[in-house]
C-alpha positions in Angstrom: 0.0 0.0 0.0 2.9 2.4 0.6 5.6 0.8 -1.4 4.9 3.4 -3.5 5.1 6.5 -1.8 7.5 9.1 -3.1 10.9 8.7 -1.2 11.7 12.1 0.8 13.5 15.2 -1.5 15.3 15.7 2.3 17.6 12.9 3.4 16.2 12.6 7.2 19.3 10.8 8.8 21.4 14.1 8.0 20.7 16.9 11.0 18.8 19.5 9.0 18.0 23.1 10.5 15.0 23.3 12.3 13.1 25.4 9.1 14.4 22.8 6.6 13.5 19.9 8.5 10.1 21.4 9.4 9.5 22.4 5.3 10.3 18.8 4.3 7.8 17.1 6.8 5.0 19.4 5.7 5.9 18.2 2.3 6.0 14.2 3.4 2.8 14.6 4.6 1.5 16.1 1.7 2.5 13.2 -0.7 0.9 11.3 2.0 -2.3 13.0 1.9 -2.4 12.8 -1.3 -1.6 9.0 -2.2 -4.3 8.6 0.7 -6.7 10.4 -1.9 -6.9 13.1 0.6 -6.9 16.3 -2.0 -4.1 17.6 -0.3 -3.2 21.6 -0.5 0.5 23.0 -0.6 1.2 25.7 2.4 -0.5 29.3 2.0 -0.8 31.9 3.8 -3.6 34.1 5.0 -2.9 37.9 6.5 -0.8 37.4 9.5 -0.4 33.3 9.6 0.8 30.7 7.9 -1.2 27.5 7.4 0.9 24.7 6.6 -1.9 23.0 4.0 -4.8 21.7 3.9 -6.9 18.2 3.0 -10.1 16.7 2.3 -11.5 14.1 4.8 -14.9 13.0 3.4 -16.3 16.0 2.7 -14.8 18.3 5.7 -11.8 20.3 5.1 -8.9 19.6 7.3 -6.1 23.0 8.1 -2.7 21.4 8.8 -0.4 22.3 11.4 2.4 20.5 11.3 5.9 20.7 13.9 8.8 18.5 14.7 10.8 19.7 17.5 12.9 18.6 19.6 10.5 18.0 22.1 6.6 17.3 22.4 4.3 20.2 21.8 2.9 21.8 24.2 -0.1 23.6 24.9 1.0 27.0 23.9 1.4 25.3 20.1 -2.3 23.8 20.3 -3.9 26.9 21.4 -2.4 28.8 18.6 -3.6 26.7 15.9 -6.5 26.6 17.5 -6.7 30.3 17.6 -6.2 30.0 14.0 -9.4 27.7 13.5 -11.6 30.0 15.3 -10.8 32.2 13.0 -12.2 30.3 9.6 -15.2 28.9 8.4 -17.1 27.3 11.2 -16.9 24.0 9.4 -13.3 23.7 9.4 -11.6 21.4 11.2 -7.7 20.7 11.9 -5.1 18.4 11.9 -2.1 19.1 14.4 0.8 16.6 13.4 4.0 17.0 15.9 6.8 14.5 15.0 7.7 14.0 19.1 4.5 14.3 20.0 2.5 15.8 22.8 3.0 16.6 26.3 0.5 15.0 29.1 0.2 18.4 30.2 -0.3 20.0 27.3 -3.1 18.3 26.1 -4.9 18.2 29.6 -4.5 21.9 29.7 -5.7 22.2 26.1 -8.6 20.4 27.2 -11.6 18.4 25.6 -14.2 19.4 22.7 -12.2 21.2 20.3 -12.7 21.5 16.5 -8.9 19.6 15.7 -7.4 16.3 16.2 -4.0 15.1 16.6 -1.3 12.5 15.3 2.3 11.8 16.6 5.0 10.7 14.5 4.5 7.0 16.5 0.9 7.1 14.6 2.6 8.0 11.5 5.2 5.0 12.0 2.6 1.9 13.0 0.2 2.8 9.8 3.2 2.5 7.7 4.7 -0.6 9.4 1.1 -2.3 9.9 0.0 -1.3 6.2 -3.0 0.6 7.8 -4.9 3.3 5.2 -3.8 6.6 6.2 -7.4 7.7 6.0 -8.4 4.9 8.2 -6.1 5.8 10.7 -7.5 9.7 10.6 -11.6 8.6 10.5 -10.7 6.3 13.3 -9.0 9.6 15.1 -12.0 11.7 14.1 -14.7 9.3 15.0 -12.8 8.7 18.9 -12.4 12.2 19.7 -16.1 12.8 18.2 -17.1 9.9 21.0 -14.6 11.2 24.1 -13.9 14.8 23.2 -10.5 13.7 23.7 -7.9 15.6 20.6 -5.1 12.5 20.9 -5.7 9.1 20.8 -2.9 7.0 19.5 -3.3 5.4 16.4 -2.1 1.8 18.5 -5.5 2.2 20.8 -7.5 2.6 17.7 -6.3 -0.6 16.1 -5.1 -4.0 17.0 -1.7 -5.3 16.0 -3.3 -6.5 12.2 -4.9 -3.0 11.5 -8.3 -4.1 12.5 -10.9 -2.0 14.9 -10.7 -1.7 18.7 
């Protein structure tokens, strides 16, 4: 299923500056949106913020936020991305993708019900080593925090260890 996607334009084993490392994610998970049939949308920008793309999920519309640091995102990160969701269309969603992931604290003190959901770089890693459908792995992530109100669920809780349902 993924023997086919595009191999990276970066080489990932070399240390790249934060800004070229960050530039060559966004565009990994482009390809990847795309060869998920996702529609996927190159980075734009609106006055004053940058959006780093944007995908079709059914029919909702998906902004993309995506980091990797050094460390786990915090909740300052989540709250500005939010901030930039509250400031579209009602209908949109978001997508927060941080390579290291999430702090515990972070996400408690980001709190329950919002309008995104998130994926670490470990949810990224067991679709591709299971062979589970990047879009499965997303409506699974969308339909859980639609049921707990909960932004982060790892893709490992959503699915046993032969892609199925849990």
């Amino acid at each position: 299923m993924y023997a086919h996607l595009p191999q990276p334009s970066v080489n990932f084993t070399v240390p790249l500056q934060a800004h070229e490392r960050g530039y060559a994610f966004e565009a990994f998970l482009r390809r990847c949106f795309d060869m998920a049939g996702l529609t996927a949308r190159e980075p734009f920008r609106n006055t004053g913020e940058q959006i780093d793309g944007s995908f079709l999920l059914g029919e909702e519309t998906y902004l993309l936020e995506a980091k990797w640091h050094s460390q786990p995102t915090g909740v300052a990160d989540l709250h500005v991305f939010h901030g930039k969701l509250d400031q579209k269309a009602a209908w949109a969603r978001g997508l927060f993708v941080s390579y290291n992931g999430f702090t515990t604290e972070g996400l408690a003190a980001f709190g329950s019900g919002k309008r995104l959901i998130c994926m670490d770089g470990r949810d990224i890693y067991d679709a591709l080593d299971r062979q589970i459908p990047l879009k499965a792995v997303l409506e699974r992530k969308v339909r859980r925090a639609a049921e707990t109100g909960r932004p982060f669920i790892p893709a490992r809780e959503l699915f046993d260890q032969h892609g199925g349902s849990r």
